[in-house]
C-alpha positions, 0 to 999 in steps of 0.5 A: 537549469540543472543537466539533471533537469534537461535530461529528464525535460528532453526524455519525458515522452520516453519515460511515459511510453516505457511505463505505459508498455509497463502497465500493459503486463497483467501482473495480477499475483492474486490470481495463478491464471495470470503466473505468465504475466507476473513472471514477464513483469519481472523481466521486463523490470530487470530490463529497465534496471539494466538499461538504466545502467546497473552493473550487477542485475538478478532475478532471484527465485524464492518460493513465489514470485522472483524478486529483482535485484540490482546494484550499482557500486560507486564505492564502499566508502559511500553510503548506500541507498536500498530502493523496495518497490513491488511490480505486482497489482491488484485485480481489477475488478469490478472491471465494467467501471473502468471508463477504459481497459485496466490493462489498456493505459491511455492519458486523460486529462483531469480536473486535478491532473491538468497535464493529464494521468495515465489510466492502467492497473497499477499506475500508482500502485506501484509500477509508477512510482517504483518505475520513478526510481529506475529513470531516476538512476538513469538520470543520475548515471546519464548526468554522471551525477550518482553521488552513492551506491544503489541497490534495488529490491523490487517483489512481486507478492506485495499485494498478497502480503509479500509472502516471501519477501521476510524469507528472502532478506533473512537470507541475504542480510549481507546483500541487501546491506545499506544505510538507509531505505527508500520507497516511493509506495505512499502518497502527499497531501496535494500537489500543492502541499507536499508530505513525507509519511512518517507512520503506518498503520499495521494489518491483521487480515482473517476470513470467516466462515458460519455453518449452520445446515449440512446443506441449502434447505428451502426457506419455506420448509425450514425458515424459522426453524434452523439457524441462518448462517447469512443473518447470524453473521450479520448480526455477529459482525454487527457486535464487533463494533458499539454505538459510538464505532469502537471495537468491542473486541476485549483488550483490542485497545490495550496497546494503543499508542495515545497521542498526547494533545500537543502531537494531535494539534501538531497533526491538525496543522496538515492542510485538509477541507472536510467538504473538499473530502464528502465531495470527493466521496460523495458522501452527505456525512462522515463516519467513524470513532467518536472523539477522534477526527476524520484525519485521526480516524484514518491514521492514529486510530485502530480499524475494524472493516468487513472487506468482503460478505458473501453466502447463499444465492446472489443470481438473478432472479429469485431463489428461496434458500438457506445458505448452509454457509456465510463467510466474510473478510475482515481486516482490521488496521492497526497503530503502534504497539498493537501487535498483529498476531496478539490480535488475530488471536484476540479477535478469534476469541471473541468472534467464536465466543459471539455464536450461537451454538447453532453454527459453527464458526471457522477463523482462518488469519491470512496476511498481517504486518506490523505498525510503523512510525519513523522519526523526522530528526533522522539524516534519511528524512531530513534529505527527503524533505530538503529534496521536495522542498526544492522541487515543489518550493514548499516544505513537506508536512510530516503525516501518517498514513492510515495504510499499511506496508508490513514490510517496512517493519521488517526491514528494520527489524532484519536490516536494522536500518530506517526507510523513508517513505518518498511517495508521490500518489493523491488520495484521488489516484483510485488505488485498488479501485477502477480507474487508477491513474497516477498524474504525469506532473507526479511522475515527473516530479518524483524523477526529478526529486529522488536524485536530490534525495540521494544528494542531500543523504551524501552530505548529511551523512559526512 
């Protein structure tokens, strides 16, 4: 056994019950009530960076929340790895499904997570997986096995689109200098069969607004006779999608990337039960864009999704009203090519041009990000896969996730360098959704892998 491996076996209690006071902080950076939290988060994970054993360690001010930085310099000779990870979470609403506190973390034992998962807020998403890297940097130091220089990144606004995380890198392009990216915010297959995400899709994020009357009228007196901004917005999200679940947004499509019929069976090769995945769901049938797969749908293929709907009286009880407004969120997930802003804009267009003249209609874009798809030939790859191969005993299988993480587009258009996307979260983790866990077999797994990555990108690089 390697002394890497006894260190980590002898610290997994201290591991955990690090993370576990981790995710007790409600670093919620959606909602202002909880600024005081997110600020704490941000210097406990400086903490833990120090302890790890960093040798130059920042807590640096933007416009919003600080993001930390750290380093720890081997020799300028060396490669350098930049490790992102964000310590912000998503609310944790509805909070009356979660079995326990969202910001009470316990270990339950399941039927995926035999060896149990720790139950909290943002145990996968992202505190978790970003905390992997900080113990992994223990390891290496405690070991004297650091083969590389380090430097973390690790914001706070990744939930709300990581507002000011394009104005902090263009500001310190020189600090942030590396040979490559690592980021553990994705997930793998199964714990039996391990993947690297290649791609991601990208977001474009608008809220809408109908107004019909200047204020709620009684249904009675004025039902049929005025335009229900509730009943016109269904009927206007209803347009945006045909009869076979394709946008009908004009020129929604026109850049999609096509994959060829040799990458699409290449992508089938990917271990995936479609029973295994209605169960999970409980689902009794599957849905989505004729033609295309449920793997497809969910990676390669463009969305159009309503996140939210809301408008007139949702109280208990009876009230017979007119809502004077509607409004909905909408996100749409994008592939490469398709470029964020060109379809905020086309999809205002056509959304204002469904409406009767008896409403006014307001589109107001919020966050978005670009696709991303990296190559599999690359020396950053190439260790990632070799590291999980060790340590699951099966090689990787390259897939594209159907989420988004704009930023990883940024970073290689401001550092011009590539990041490989080491996660080690289950599509079951219930990220963003009540009870999010994340396994310990996945906790430790990662701790034990990120220093082969590290070893293996030295040596590819020579």
């Amino acid at each position: 056994m390697s002394d890497q491996k006894k260190y980590i076996d002898k610290n997994k209690d201290k591991f955990l019950n690090e993370l576990i006071e981790l995710l007790k902080i409600p670093s919620i950076s959606a909602d202002s009530a909880y600024k005081g939290d997110v600020l704490k988060t941000a210097d406990a994970v400086a903490a833990s960076l120090k302890e790890a054993g960093v040798d130059n360690l920042e807590i640096c001010e933007t416009p919003g929340y600080p993001i930390v930085y750290a380093e720890k310099m081997v020799d300028p000779s060396l490669p350098t790895v930049l490790v992102y990870g964000h310590y912000d979470v998503q609310p944790p609403d509805p909070v009356e499904l979660w079995t326990s506190g969202p910001f009470e973390p316990v270990v339950k034992k399941t039927d995926i997570h035999p060896e149990g998962a720790v139950f909290a807020r943002g145990a996968c998403d992202d505190k978790g997986q970003m905390y992997m890297h900080v113990k992994a940097l223990e390891v290496m130091n405690q070991t004297n096995s650091l083969p590389c220089n380090v430097k973390f990144m690790i914001e706070g606004e990744e939930e709300i689109g990581s507002e000011n995380l394009g104005w902090f890198v263009s500001r310190n392009q020189e600090k942030l200098k590396c040979d490559v990216i690592l980021i553990s915010d994705t997930g793998i297959l199964s714990n039996d069969n391990p993947s690297i995400t290649t791609g991601l899709r990208g977001l474009s994020y608008v809220e809408v607004k109908v107004t019909g009357p200047n204020r709620d009228l009684h249904s009675g007196l004025y039902g049929g006779a005025v335009a229900n901004p509730i009943n016109i917005l269904s009927q206007m999200i209803a347009k945006l999608q045909d009869e076979n679940n394709k946008i009908t947004i004009p020129g929604f499509y026109d850049k999609v990337e096509v994959l060829s019929t040799e990458e699409r069976a290449e992508m089938a090769k990917a271990p995936f039960s479609l029973d295994a995945y209605k169960k999970a769901l409980d689902l009794s049938d599957i849905h989505g864009e004729e033609g295309y797969t449920t793997m497809e749908r969910n990676s390669i293929r463009p969305t159009l999704d309503v996140n939210g709907i809301w408008g007139g009286y949702t109280g208990e009880g009876a009230k017979t009203v007119i809502a004077s407004e509607a409004h909905a969120k909408i996100s749409m997930r994008l592939v490469p090519h398709q470029d964020p802003d060109e379809i905020t804009e086309l999809f205002t267009k056509y959304f204002k041009s469904i409406a009767p003249a008896s409403v006014k209609v307001e589109v107001t874009p919020h966050h978005g990000g670009d696709p991303y798809v990296s190559p599999t030939d690359n020396p950053g790859y190439l260790a990632a896969s070799k590291a999980m191969e060790e340590t699951y005993g099966k090689k990787p299988v390259p897939v594209r996730s159907g989420g988004s993480i704009p930023i990883v587009a940024l970073f290689e258009r401001e550092l011009g360098v590539k990041s490989i996307l080491l996660g080690f979260g289950l599509d079951s983790d219930a990220i963003h959704s009540p009870n999010e866990h994340y396994g310990l077999f996945n906790f430790y797994k990662g701790i034990e892998t990120i220093p082969l990555f590290y070893k293996n990108f030295v040596e590819l690089k020579k």
